[in-house]
TORLUM-865275 format. One record per residue: residue in three letters; x, y, z of N, C-alpha, C, CB in turn. Coordinates in steps of 0.02 Angstrom, whole numbers, padded with zeros to 5 digits, always signed. Each point is the difference from the previous one (the first is absolute). Glycine has a CB too. Example, Ala and Ser with C-alpha at 12.3 -4.5 7.8 and 13.67 -1.06 7.14 Angstrom:
BEGIN
Ala+00660-00284+00390-00045+00059+00000+00045+00060+00000-00095-00059+00062;Ser+00077+00112-00098+00042+00059+00003-00039+00055+00037+00059-00032-00108;
This chain:
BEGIN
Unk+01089-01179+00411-00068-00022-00010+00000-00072-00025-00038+00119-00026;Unk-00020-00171+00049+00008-00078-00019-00042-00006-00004+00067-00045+00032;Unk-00092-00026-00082-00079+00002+00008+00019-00037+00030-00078+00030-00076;Unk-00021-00038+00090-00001-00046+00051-00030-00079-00021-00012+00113+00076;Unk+00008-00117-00139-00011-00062-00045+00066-00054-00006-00083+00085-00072;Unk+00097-00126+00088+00049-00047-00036+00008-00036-00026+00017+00015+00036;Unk+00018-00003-00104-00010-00031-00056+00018-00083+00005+00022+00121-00056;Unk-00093-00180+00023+00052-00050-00002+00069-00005-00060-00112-00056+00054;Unk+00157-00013-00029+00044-00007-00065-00050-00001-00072+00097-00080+00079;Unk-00049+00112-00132-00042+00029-00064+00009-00087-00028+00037+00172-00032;Unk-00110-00174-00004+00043-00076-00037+00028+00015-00059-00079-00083+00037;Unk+00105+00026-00067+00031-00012-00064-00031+00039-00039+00030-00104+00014;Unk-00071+00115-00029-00034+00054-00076+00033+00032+00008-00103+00008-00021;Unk+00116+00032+00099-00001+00065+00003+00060+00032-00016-00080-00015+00072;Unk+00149-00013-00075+00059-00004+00010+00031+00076-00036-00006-00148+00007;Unk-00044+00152-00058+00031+00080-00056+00002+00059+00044-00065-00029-00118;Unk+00012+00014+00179-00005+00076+00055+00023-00008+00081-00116+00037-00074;Unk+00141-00109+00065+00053+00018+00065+00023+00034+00012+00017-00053+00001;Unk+00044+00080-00045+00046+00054+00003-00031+00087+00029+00058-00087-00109;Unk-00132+00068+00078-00019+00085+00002-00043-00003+00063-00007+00039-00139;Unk+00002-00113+00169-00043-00002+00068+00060+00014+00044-00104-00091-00025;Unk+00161+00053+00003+00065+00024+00062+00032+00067+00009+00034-00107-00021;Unk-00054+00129-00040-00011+00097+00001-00008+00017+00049-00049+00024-00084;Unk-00038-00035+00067-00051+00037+00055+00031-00017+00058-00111-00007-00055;Unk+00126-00056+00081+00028-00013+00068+00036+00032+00015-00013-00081+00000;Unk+00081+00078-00023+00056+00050+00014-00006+00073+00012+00047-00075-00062;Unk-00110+00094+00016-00028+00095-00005-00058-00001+00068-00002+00030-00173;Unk-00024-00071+00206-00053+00010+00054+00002+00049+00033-00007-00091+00012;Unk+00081+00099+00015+00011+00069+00053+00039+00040-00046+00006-00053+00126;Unk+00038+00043-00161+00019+00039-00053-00025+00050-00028+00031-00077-00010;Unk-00082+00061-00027-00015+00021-00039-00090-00030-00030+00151+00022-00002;Unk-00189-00007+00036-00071-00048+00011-00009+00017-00057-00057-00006+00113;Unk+00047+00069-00146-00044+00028-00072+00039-00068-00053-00011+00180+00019;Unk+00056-00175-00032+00049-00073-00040-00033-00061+00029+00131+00054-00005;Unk-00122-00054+00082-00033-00079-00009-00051-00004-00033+00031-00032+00093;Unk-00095+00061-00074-00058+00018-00020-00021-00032-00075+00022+00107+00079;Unk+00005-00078-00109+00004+00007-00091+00030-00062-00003+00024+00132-00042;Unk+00058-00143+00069+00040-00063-00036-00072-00074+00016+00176+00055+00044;Unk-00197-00054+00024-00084-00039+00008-00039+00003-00059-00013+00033+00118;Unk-00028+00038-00121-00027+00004-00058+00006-00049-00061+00012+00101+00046;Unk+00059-00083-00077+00014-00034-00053+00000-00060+00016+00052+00076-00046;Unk-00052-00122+00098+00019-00050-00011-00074-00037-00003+00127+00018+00050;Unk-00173+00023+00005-00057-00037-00019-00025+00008-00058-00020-00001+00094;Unk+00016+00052-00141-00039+00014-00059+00039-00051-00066-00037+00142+00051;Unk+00118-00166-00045+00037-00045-00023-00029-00069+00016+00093+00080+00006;Unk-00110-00099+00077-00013-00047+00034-00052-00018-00052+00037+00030+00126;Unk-00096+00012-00123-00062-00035-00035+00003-00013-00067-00062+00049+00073;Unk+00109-00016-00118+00003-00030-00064+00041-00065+00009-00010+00114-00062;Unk+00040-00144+00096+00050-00041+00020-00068-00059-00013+00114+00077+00099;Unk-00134-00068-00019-00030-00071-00004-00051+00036+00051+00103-00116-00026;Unk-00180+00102+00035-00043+00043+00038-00055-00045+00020+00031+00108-00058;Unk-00010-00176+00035-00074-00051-00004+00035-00055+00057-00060+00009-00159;Unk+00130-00042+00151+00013-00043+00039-00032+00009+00062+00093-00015-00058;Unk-00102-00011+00128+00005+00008+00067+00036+00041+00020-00022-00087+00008;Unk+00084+00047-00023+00078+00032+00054+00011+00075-00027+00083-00128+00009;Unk-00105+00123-00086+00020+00067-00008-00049+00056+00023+00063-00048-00090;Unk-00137+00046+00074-00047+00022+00015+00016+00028+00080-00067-00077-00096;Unk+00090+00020+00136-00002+00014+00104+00049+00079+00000+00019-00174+00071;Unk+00041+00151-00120+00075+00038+00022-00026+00073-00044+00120-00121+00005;Unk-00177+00116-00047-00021+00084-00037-00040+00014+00054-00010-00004-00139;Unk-00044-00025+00189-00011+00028+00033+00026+00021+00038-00049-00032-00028;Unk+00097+00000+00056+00030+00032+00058+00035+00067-00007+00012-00111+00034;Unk+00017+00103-00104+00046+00073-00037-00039+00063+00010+00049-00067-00105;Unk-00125+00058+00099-00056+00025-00011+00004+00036+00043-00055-00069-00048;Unk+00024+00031+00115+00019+00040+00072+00034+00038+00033-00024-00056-00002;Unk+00115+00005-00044+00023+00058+00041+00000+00081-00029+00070-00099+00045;Unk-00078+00102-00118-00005+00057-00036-00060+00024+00038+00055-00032-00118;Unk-00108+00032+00117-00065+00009+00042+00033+00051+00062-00070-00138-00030;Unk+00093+00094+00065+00035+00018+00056+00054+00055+00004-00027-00109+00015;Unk+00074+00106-00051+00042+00060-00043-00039+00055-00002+00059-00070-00075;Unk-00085+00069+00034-00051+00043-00033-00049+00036+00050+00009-00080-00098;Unk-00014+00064+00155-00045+00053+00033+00046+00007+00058-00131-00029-00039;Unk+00198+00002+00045+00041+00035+00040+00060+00059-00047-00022-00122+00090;Unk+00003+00128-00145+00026+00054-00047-00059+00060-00018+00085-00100-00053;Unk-00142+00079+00071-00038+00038-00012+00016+00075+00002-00058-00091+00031;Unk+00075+00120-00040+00015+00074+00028+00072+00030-00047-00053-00036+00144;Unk+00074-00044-00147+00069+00022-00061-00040-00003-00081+00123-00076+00082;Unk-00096+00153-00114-00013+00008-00053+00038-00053-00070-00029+00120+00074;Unk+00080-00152-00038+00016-00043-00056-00034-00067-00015+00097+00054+00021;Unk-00149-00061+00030-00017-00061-00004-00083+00027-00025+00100-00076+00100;Unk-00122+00127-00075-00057+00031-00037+00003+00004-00089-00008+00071+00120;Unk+00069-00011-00134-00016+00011-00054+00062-00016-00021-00091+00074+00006;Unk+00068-00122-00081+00036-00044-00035+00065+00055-00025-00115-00095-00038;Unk+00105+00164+00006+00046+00034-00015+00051+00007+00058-00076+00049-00081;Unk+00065-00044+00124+00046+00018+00040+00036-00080+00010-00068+00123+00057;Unk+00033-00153-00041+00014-00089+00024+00068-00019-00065-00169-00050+00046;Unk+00139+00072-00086+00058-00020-00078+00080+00051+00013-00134-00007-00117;Unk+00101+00062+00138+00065+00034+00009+00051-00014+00025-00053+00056-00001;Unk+00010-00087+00068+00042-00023+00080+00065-00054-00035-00135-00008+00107;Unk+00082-00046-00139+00014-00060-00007+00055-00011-00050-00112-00020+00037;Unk+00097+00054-00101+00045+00038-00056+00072+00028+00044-00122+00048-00084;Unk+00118+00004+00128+00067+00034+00015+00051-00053+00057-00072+00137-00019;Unk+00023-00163+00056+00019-00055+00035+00049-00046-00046-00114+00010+00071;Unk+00074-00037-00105+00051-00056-00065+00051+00030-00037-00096-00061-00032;Unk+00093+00129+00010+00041+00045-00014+00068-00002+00036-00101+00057-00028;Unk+00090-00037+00090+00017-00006+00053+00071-00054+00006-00133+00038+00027;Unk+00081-00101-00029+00049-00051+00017+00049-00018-00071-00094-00052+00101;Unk+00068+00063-00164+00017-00005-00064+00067+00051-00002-00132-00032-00047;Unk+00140+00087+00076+00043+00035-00006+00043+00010+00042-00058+00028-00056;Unk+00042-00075+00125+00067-00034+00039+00035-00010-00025-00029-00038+00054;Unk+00011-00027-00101+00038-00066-00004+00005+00015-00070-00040-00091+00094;Unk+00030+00136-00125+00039+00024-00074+00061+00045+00024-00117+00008-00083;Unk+00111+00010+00131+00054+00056+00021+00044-00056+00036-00075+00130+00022;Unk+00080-00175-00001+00050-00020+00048+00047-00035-00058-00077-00019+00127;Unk+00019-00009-00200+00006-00068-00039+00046+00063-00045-00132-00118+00005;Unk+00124+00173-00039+00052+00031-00039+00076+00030+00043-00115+00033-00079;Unk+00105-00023+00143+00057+00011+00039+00045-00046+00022-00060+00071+00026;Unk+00047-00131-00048+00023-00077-00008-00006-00033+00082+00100+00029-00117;Unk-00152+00018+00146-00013-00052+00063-00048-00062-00002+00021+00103+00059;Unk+00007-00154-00041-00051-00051-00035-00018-00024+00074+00052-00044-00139;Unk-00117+00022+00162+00010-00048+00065-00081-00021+00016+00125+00068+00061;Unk-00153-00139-00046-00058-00012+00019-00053+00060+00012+00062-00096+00040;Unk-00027+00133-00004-00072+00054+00012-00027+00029-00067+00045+00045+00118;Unk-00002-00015-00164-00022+00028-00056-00032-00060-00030+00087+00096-00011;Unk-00066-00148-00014-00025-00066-00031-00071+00011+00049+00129-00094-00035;Unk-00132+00098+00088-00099+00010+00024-00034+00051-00006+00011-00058+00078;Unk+00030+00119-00092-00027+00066-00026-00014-00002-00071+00063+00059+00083;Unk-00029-00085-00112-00017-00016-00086-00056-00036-00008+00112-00008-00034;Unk-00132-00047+00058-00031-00081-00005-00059+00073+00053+00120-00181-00004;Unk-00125+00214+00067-00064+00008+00023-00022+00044-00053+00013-00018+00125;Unk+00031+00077-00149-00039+00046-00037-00029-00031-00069+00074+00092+00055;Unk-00043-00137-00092-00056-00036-00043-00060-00035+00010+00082-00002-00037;Unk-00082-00022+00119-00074-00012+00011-00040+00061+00016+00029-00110+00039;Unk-00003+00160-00022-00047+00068+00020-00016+00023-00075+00063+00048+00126;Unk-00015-00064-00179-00035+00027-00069-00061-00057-00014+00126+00058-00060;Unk-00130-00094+00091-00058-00072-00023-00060+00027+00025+00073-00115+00017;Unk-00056+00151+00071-00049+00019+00044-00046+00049-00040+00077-00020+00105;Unk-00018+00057-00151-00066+00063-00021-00039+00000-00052+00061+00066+00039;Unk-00048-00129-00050-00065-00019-00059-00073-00002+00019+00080-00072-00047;Unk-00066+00076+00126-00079-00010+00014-00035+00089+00003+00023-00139+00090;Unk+00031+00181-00113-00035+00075-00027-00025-00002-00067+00079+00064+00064;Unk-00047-00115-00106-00010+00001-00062+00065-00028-00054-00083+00097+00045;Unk+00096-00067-00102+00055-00027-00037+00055+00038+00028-00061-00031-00105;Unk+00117+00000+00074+00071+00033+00018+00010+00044-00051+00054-00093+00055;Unk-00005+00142-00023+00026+00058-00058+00063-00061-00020-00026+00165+00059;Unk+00038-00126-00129+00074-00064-00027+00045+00030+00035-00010-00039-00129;Unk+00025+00084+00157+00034+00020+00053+00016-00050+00062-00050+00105-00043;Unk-00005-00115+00080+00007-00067+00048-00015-00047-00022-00016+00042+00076;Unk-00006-00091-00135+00032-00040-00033+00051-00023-00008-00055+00030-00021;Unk+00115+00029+00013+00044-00014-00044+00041-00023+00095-00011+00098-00166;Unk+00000-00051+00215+00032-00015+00071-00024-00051-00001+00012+00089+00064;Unk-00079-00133-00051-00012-00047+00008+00053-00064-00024-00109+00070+00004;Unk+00104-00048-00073+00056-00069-00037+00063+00009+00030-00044-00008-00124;Unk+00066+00073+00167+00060+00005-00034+00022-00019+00071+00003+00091-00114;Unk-00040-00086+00187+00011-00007+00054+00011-00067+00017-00052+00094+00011;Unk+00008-00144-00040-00031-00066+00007+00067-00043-00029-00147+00033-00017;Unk+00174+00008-00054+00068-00043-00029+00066+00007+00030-00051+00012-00100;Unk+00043+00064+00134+00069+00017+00062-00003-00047+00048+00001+00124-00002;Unk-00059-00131+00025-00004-00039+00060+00048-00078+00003-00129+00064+00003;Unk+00100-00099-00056+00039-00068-00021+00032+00003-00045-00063-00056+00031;Unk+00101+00103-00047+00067+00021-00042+00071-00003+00054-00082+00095-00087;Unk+00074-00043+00141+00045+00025+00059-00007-00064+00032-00018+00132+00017;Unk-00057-00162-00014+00018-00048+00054+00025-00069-00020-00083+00059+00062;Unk+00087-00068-00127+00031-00065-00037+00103+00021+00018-00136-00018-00135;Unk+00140+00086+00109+00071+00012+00005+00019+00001+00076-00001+00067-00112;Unk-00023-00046+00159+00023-00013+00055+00008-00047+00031-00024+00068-00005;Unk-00025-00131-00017-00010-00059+00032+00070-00046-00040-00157+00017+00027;Unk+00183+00013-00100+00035-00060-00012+00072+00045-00025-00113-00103-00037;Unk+00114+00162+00098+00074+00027+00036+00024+00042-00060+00041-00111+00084;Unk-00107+00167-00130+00028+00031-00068-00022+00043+00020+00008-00061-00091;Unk+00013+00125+00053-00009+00093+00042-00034+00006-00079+00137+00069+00110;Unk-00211-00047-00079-00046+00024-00041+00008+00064-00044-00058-00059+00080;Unk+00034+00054-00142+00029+00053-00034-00067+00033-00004+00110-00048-00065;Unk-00083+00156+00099-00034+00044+00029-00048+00013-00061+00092+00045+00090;Unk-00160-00012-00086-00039+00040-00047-00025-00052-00044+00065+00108+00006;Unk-00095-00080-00060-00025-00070-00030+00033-00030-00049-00094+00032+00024;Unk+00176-00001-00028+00030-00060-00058+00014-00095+00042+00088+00136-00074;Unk-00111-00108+00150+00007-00045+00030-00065-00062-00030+00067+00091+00102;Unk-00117-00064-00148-00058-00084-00015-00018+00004-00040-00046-00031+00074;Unk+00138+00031-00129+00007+00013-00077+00011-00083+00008+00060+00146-00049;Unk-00049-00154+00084+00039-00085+00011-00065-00077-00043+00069+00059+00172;Unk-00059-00051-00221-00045-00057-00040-00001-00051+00037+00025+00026-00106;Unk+00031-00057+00128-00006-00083+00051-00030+00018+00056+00106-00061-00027;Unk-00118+00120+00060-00039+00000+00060-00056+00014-00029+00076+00031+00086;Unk-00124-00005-00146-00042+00033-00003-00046-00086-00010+00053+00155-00045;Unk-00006-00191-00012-00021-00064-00017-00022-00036+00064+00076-00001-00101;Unk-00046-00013+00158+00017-00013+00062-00072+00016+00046+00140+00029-00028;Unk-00148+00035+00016-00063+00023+00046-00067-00012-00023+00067+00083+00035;Unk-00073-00083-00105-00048-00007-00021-00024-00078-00015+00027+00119-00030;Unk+00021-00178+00075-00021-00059+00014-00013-00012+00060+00048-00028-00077;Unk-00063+00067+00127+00018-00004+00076+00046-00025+00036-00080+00004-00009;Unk+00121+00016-00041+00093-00022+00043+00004+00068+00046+00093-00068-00120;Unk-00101+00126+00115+00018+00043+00019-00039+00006+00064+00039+00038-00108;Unk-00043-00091+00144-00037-00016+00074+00055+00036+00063-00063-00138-00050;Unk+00039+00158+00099+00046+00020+00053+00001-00040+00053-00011+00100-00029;Unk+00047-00138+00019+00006-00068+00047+00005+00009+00061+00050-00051-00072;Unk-00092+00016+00135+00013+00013+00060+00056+00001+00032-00082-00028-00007;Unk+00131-00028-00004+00056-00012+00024+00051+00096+00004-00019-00166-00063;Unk+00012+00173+00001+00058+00056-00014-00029+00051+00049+00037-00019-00136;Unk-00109+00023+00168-00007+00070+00017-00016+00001+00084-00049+00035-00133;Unk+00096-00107+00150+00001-00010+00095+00025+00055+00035+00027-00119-00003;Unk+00019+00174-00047+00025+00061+00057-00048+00060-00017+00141-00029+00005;Unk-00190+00019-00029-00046+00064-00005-00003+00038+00069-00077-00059-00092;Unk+00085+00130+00082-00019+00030+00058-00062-00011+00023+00070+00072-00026;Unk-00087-00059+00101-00061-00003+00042-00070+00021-00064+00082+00045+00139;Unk-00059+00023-00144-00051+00046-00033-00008-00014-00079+00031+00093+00091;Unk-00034-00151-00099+00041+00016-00064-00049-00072-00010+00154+00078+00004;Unk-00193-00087-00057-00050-00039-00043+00010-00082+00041+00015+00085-00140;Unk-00041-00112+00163+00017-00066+00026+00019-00061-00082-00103+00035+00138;Unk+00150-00072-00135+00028-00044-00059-00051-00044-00042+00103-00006+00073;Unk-00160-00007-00043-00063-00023-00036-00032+00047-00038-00016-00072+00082;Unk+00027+00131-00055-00015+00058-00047+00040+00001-00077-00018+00068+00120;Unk+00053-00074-00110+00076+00015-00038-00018-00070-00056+00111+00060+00122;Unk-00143-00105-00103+00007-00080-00037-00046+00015-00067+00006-00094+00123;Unk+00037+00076-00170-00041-00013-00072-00032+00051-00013-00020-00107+00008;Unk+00065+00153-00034-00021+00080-00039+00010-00037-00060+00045+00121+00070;Unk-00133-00098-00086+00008-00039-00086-00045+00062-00007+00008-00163-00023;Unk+00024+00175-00061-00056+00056-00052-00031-00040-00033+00061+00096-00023;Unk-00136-00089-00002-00036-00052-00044+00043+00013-00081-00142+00006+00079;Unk+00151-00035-00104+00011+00023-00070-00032+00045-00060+00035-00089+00038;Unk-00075+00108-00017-00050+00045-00016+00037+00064-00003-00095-00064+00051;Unk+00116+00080+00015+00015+00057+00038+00097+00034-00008-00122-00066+00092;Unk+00139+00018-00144+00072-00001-00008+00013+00096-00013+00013-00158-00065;Unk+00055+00164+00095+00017+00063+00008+00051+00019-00074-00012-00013+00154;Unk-00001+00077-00171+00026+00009-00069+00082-00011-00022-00101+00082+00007;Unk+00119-00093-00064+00074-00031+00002+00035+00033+00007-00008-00063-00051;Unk+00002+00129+00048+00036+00089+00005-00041+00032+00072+00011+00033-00164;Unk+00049-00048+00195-00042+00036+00076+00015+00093-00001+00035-00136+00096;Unk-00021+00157-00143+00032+00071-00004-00086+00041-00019+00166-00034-00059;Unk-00223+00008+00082-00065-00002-00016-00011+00036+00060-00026-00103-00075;Unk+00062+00066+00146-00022+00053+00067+00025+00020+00008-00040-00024+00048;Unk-00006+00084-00007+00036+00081-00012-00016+00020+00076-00027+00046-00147;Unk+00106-00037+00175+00011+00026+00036+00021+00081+00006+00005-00118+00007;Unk-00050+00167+00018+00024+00055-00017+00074+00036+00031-00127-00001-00020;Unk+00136+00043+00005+00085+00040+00022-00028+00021+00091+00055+00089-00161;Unk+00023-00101+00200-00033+00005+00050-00034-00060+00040-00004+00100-00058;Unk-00020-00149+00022-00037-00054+00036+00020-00017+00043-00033-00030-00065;Unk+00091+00000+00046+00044-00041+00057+00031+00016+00058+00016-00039-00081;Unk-00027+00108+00119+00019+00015+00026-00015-00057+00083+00001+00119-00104;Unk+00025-00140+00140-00030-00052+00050-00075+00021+00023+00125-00026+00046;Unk-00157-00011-00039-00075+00001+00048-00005-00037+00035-00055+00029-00059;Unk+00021-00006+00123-00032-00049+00050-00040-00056-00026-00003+00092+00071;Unk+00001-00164-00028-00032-00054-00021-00008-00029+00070+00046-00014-00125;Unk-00094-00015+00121-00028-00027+00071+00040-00063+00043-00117+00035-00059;Unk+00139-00046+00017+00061-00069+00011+00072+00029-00001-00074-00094-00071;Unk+00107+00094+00139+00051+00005-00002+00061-00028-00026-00063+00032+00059;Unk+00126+00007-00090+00032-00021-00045+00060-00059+00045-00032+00127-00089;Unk+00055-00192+00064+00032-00019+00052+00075+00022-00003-00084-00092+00010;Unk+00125+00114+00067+00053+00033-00018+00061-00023-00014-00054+00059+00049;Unk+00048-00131-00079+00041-00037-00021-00009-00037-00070+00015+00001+00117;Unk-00067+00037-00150-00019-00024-00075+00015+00035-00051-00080-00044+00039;Unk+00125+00108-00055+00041+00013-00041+00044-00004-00009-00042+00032-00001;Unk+00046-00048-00079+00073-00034-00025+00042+00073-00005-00045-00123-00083;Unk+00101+00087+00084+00069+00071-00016-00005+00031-00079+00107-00072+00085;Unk-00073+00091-00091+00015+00085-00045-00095+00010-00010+00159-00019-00106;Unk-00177+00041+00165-00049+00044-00008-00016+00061-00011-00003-00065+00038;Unk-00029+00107-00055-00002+00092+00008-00043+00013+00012+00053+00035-00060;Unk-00036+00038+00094-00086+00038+00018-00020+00012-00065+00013+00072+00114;Unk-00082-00066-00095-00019+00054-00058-00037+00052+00032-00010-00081-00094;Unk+00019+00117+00066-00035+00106+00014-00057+00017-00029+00107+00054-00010;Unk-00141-00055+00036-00067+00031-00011+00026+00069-00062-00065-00037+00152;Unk+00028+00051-00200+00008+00023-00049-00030+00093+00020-00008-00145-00074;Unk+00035+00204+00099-00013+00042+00012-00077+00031-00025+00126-00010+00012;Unk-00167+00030-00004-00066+00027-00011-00005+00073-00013-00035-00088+00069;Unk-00019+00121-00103+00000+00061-00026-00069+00018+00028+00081-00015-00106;Unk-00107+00034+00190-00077+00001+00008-00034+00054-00030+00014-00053+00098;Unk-00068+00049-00151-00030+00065-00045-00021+00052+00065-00061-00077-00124;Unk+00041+00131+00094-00026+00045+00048-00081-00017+00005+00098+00095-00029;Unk-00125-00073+00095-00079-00026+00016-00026+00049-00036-00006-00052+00119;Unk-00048+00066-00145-00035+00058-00012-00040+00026+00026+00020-00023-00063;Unk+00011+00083+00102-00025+00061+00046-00063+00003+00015+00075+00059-00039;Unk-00117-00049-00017-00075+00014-00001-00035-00065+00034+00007+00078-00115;Unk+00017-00140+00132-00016-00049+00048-00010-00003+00065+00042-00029-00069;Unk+00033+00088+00099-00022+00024+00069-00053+00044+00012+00102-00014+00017;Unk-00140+00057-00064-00050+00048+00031-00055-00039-00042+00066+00131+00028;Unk-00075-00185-00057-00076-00048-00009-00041+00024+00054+00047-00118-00045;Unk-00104+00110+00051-00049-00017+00051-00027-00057-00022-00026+00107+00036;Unk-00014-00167+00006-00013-00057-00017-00087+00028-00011+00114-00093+00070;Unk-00149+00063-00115-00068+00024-00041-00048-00035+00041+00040+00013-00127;Unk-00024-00063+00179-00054-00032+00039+00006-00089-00069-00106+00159+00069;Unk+00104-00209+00005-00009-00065-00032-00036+00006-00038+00019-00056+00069;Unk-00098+00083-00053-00066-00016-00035+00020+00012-00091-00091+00049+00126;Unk+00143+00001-00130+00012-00002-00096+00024-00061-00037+00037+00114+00011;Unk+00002-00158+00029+00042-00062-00025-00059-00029-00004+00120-00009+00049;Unk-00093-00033-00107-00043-00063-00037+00033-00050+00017-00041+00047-00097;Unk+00013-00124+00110+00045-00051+00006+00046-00009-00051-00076-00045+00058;Unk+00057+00086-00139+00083+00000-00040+00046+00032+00018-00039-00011-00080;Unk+00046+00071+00115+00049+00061+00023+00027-00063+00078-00087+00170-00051;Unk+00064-00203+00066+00030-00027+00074+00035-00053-00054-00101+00018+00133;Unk+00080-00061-00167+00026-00041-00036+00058+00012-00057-00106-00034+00038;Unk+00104+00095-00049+00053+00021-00043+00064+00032+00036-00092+00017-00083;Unk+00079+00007+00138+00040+00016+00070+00026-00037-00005-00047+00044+00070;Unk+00019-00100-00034+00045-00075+00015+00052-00029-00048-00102-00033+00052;Unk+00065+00054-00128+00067-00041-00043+00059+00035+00009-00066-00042-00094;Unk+00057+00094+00090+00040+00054+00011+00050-00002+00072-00100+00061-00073;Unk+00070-00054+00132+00041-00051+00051+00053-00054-00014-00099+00016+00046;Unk+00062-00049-00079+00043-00062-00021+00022+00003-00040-00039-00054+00032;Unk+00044+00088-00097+00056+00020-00013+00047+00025+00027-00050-00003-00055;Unk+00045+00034+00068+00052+00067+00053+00050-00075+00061-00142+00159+00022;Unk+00085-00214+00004+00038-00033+00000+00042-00060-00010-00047+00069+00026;Unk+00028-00062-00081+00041-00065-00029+00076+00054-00053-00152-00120-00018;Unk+00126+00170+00027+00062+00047-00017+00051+00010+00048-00072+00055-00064;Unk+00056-00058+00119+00026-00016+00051+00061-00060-00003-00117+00046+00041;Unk+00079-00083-00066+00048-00077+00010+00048+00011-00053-00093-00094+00038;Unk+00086+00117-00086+00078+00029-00049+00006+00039+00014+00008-00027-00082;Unk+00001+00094+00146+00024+00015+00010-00014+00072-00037+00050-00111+00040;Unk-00084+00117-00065-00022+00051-00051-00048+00052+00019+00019-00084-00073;Unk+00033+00134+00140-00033+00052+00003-00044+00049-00045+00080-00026+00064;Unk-00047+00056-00104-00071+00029-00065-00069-00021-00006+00085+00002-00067;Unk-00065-00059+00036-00082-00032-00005-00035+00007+00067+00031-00094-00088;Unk+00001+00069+00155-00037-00025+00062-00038+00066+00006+00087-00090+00065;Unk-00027+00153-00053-00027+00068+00003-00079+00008-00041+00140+00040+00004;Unk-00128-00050-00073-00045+00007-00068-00070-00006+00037+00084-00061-00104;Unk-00079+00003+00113-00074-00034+00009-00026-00001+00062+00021-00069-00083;Unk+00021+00119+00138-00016+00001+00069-00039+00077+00002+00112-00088+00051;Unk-00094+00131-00113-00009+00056-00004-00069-00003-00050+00135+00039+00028;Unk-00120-00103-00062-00088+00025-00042-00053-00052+00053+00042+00014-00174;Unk-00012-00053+00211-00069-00031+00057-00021+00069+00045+00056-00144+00026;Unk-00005+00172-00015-00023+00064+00047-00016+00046-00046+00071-00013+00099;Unk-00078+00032-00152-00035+00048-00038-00080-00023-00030+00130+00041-00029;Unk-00135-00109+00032-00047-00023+00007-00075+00004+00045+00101-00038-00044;Unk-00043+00021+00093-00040-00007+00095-00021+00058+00013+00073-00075+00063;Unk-00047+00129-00088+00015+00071+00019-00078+00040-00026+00159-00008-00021;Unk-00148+00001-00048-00019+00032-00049-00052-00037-00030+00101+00052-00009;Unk-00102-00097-00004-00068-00053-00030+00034-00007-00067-00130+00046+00060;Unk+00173-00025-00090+00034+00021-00073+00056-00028-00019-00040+00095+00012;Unk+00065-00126-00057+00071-00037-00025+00048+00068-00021-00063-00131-00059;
């Protein structure tokens, strides 16, 4: 799916939501519900930016449109309707890519693609501000993705094997380092990027505001047991970008609870009993179930798949 709007070049104001406009680009056929949102944010960013100039004013309209345009060719998709679900998508998606490139980064595979899986999933934690605030949960990914990103990619660029998990951005001279905008990802170093893989202007001048500095004890994110087991990521891994003494790692065996019986002989009570809270409390519940998913954490997923359907079922928690 494409729109059919084309954006002009963003000007200078705009420069903080490049990154999350080259998202959306990259997600068009991908993944439209992501482009969608990573847009979103940038216009609702765009206008606190600057909203009065000309140049900037032409390039919000145009953003405008193409969301416009998006938007009634999604019509019919519930993530772009309802914001609960839209947060879920967008949430497990970043999840998603966050737990690539934590899994490749503790198995000591280090290589450009993860460095764009780290660096995209901290802009998808930016994207979901436009649901509202962050849990300190994706917060804490946010900081922690954004400092992997130009941590790995400082050590690779100047021929040093990044150290795995987060004793790897215990490192005071890099922390000092980033938080002056040294910790830029220089075009030059990133000419062998794969095809699929973030174009090098993307990659240029990963700066955190100072505001936003990530805590001095990274033993704060919490990866659960099991996490790391490998996941799919939309960007293929390149098959010449892991370093030696690598290891698998094994998905951590699972214990699935039993369903409860009295679920198969429910009868459903007729829509007309649900309230828009019983559809809305469903949904969190969905989304829980899947973002339980993404650790891997059969129980819970089960949990909350069994009280949305005792819900739907029954009208009753």
């Amino acid at each position: 799916m494409a729109s059919d709007s084309i954006l002009p070049p963003a000007p200078p104001q705009f420069k903080p939501i490049q990154h999350h406009l080259r998202t959306a680009q990259e997600h068009e056929k991908r993944d439209p519900v992501v482009a969608y949102f990573c847009r979103l944010y940038a216009m609702q960013s765009g206008m606190k930016i600057d909203s009065k100039t000309p140049e900037c004013r032409k390039f919000l309209v145009k953003l405008m449109d193409q969301l416009e345009i998006m938007k009634s060719q999604l019509v019919d998709n519930e993530s772009i309707t309802q914001d609960v679900v839209g947060n879920a998508h967008v949430e497990n998606y970043a999840y998603k890519m966050f737990l690539y490139a934590d899994t490749e980064d503790r198995a000591g595979r280090f290589h450009k693609n993860m460095i764009k899986s780290f660096y995209t999933a901290s802009l998808l934690y930016d994207v979901l501000t436009v649901f509202g605030e962050l849990t300190e949960e994706n917060i804490q990914h946010r900081k922690y993705a954004k400092w992997k990103a130009a941590y790995i990619h400082n050590c690779l660029k100047n021929g040093e094997t990044p150290q795995s998990g987060p004793t790897g951005m215990e490192d005071d001279e890099i922390l000092d380092n980033e938080s002056k905008g040294d910790g830029s990802l220089p075009q030059s170093s990133l000419s062998n990027m794969p095809p699929d893989s973030m174009p090098t202007s993307d990659l240029s001048n990963i700066q955190v505001p100072p505001g936003d500095q990530p805590p001095s004890n990274f033993s704060t994110i919490h990866i659960p047991p099991g996490a790391h087991a490998p996941a799919n990521t939309p960007a293929e891994v390149p098959g010449n970008s892991v370093l030696p003494n690598t290891q698998t790692i094994q998905p951590v065996p699972q214990t699935i609870p039993i369903i409860d019986p009295s679920l198969y002989s429910v009868k459903p009570q007729g829509e007309g009993r649900l309230t828009p809270e019983d559809y809305a409390r469903a949904q969190k519940y969905c989304k829980y179930a899947g973002s339980a998913l993404q650790y891997e954490d059969v129980g819970t997923a089960v949990q909350n798949l069994q009280k949305a359907l005792q819900l739907l079922t029954t009208g009753r928690e």
